[in-house]
N, C-alpha and C positions, 0 to 999 in steps of 0.2 A: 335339846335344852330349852328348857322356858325361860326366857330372860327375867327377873323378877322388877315386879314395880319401879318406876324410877331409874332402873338400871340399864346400863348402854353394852356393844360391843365396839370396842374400837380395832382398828386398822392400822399400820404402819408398813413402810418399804425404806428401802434405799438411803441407808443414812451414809455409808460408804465413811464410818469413822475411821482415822489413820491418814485420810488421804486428801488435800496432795503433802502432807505434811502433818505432823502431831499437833505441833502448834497451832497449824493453820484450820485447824478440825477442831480443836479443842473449844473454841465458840456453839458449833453447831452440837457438839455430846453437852454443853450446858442449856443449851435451849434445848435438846431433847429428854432431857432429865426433867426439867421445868413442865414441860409437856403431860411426861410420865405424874408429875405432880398437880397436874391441874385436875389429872380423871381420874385418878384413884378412888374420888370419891364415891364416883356414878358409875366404876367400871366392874360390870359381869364380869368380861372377860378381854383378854388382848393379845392382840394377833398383830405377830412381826412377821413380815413376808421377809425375811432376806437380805444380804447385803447390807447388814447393821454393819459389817466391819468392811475395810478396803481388802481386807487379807486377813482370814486364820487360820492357821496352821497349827493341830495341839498333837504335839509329841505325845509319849505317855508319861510324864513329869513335869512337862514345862505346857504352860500356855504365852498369850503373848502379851509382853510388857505392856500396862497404859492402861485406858479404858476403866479403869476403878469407880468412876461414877457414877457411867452404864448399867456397871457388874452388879455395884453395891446397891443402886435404885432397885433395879432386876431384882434381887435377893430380898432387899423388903418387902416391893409389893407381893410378893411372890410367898414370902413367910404371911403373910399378914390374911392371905387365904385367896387374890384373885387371883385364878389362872392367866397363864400366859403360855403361848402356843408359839414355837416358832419352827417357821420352816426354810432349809437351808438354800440361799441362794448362787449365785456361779463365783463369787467374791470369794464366799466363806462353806464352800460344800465340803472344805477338807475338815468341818469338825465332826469329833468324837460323842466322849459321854459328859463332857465337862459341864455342861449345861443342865443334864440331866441328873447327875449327879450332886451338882455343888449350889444349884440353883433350881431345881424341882419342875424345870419346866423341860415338857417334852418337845423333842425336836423331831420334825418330817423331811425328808428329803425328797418327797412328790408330791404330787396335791393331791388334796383330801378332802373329801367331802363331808358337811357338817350341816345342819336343822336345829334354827332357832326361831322357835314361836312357827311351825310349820312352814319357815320359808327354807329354802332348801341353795345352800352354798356349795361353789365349786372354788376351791381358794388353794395358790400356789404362788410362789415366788414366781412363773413365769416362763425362765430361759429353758430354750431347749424345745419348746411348745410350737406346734404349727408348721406351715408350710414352711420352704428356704430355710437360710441359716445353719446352710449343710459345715460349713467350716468349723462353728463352733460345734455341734452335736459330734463330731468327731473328734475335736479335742478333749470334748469332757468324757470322752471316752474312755481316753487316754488318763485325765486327770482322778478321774474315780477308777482306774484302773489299781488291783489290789497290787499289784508290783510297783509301779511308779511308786504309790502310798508308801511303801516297803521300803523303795531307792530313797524317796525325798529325807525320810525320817532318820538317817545317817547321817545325813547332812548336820555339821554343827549347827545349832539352833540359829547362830550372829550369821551364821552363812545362808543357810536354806532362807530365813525370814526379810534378810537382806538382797535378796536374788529375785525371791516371789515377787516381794515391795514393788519392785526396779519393772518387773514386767505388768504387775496393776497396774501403777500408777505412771511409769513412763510412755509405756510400748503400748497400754491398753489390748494386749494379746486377748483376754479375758473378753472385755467387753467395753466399746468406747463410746466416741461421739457420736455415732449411728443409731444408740441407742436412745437420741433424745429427737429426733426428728421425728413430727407427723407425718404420719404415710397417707392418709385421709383414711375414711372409715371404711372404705370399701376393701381395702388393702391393709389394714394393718392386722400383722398377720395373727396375734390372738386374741382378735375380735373372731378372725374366719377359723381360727382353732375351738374358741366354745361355740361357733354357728354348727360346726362338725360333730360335738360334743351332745346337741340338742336334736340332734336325730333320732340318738338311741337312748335319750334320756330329759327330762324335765330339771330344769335350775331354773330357782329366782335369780339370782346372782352369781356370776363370775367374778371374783377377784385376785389381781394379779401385781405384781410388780414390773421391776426391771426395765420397763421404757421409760423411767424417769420423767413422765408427763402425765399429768392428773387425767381422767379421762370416762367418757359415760359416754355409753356407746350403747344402742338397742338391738337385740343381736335374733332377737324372738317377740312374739306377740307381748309375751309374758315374763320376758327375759333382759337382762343386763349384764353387760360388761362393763366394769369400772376399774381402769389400775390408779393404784394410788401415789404417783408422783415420783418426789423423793425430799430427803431435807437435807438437799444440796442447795437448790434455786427457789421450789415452793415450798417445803414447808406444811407440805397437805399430807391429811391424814384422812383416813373412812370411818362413819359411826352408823351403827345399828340402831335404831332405840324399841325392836321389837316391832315396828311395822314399816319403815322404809331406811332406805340407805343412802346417804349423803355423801359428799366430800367438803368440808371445811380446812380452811389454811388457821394453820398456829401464829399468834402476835401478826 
């Protein structure tokens, strides 16, 4: 993709909407809706890494209550002709075609590789990546498992959504506090997952979510890693403008 004159790509991660409460979430879906409003103007193209929700779970009828702001921003810019890419993170891997279907934007569930203006991206939500963190990669095992998927969706909608919630947001089973610590750069482990990656392959750019810490990390001669926070605590999001890549924080 040539990005055209004037025109940007942006980035996003981690908005973990829902959580720890509706209510209490319900500030941060308006200041990311305002967000989504500021670059519409200047935006190619936009790219959600993940964990926009605390928890989704989409039966074949029902999706989940709330989030109408979100949805409905999503759905404009979305009609109105820029694309939007999103890929699914460990919060919300249990969705469907919802997205795809009622919102036009296609959804990835591993990373994917993309070329704009010949720089060459390696772009995922994250989890599950690199060395360690054998505990989760075995759960999401389980959790993208086509039975489990099978068992859950019996579950009454007030019960299964009510149960998920309790273990995001309480237990942090999923993914918790660990997830926001620096490991320093030698150690953090998908910094050394795209140094692996550049063996058998050339990237300008790695971009990732899920450690909830804004982050630029040099990983090659000619190479970067940058995860893009969250808008929990920063606020930070990633911009392309066709020759280098930043991280700016919103308001």
């Amino acid at each position: 993709m040539q990005i055209p004159q004037g025109k940007k790509i942006y980035f996003s991660s981690d908005n973990h909407l829902g959580a720890p409460s509706r209510k209490e979430s319900l500030p941060r879906e308006k200041k990311f809706v305002r967000w989504l409003d500021s670059i519409k103007h200047d935006a190619a193209a936009i790219f959600l890494l993940g964990d926009l929700f605390d928890f989704w779970f989409e039966y074949r009828t029902v999706v989940p209550k709330g989030f109408v702001r979100i949805l409905g921003k999503l759905a404009e810019i979305s009609d109105s002709g820029i694309p939007i890419h999103f890929f699914v993170g460990n919060h919300d891997l249990w969705m469907r075609d919802y997205f795809e279907k009622e919102l036009n934007i296609p959804t990835y569930r591993d990373c994917k590789e993309f070329t704009f203006n010949d720089k060459v991206f390696f772009i995922g939500h994250g989890d599950g990546k690199g060395p360690g963190d054998k505990g989760y990669k075995r759960m999401k095992k389980v959790f993208t498992n086509p039975f489990f998927n099978w068992g859950f969706r019996w579950f009454h909608p007030e019960l299964g959504m009510r149960f998920a919630q309790y273990l995001s947001v309480k237990n942090k089973i999923i993914s918790g506090d660990n997830d926001k610590k620096f490991l320093g750069e030698e150690n953090e482990w998908l910094a050394k997952y795209a140094k692996r990656k550049l063996e058998t392959k050339h990237y300008d750019y790695f971009v990732f979510g899920h450690r909830h810490l804004p982050m630029e990390i040099k990983v090659g001669a000619n190479s970067t890693y940058f995860n893009l926070g969250d808008w929990i605590t920063h606020y930070t999001y990633g911009v392309f403008d066709g020759i280098q890549f930043e991280l700016k924080t919103f308001e």
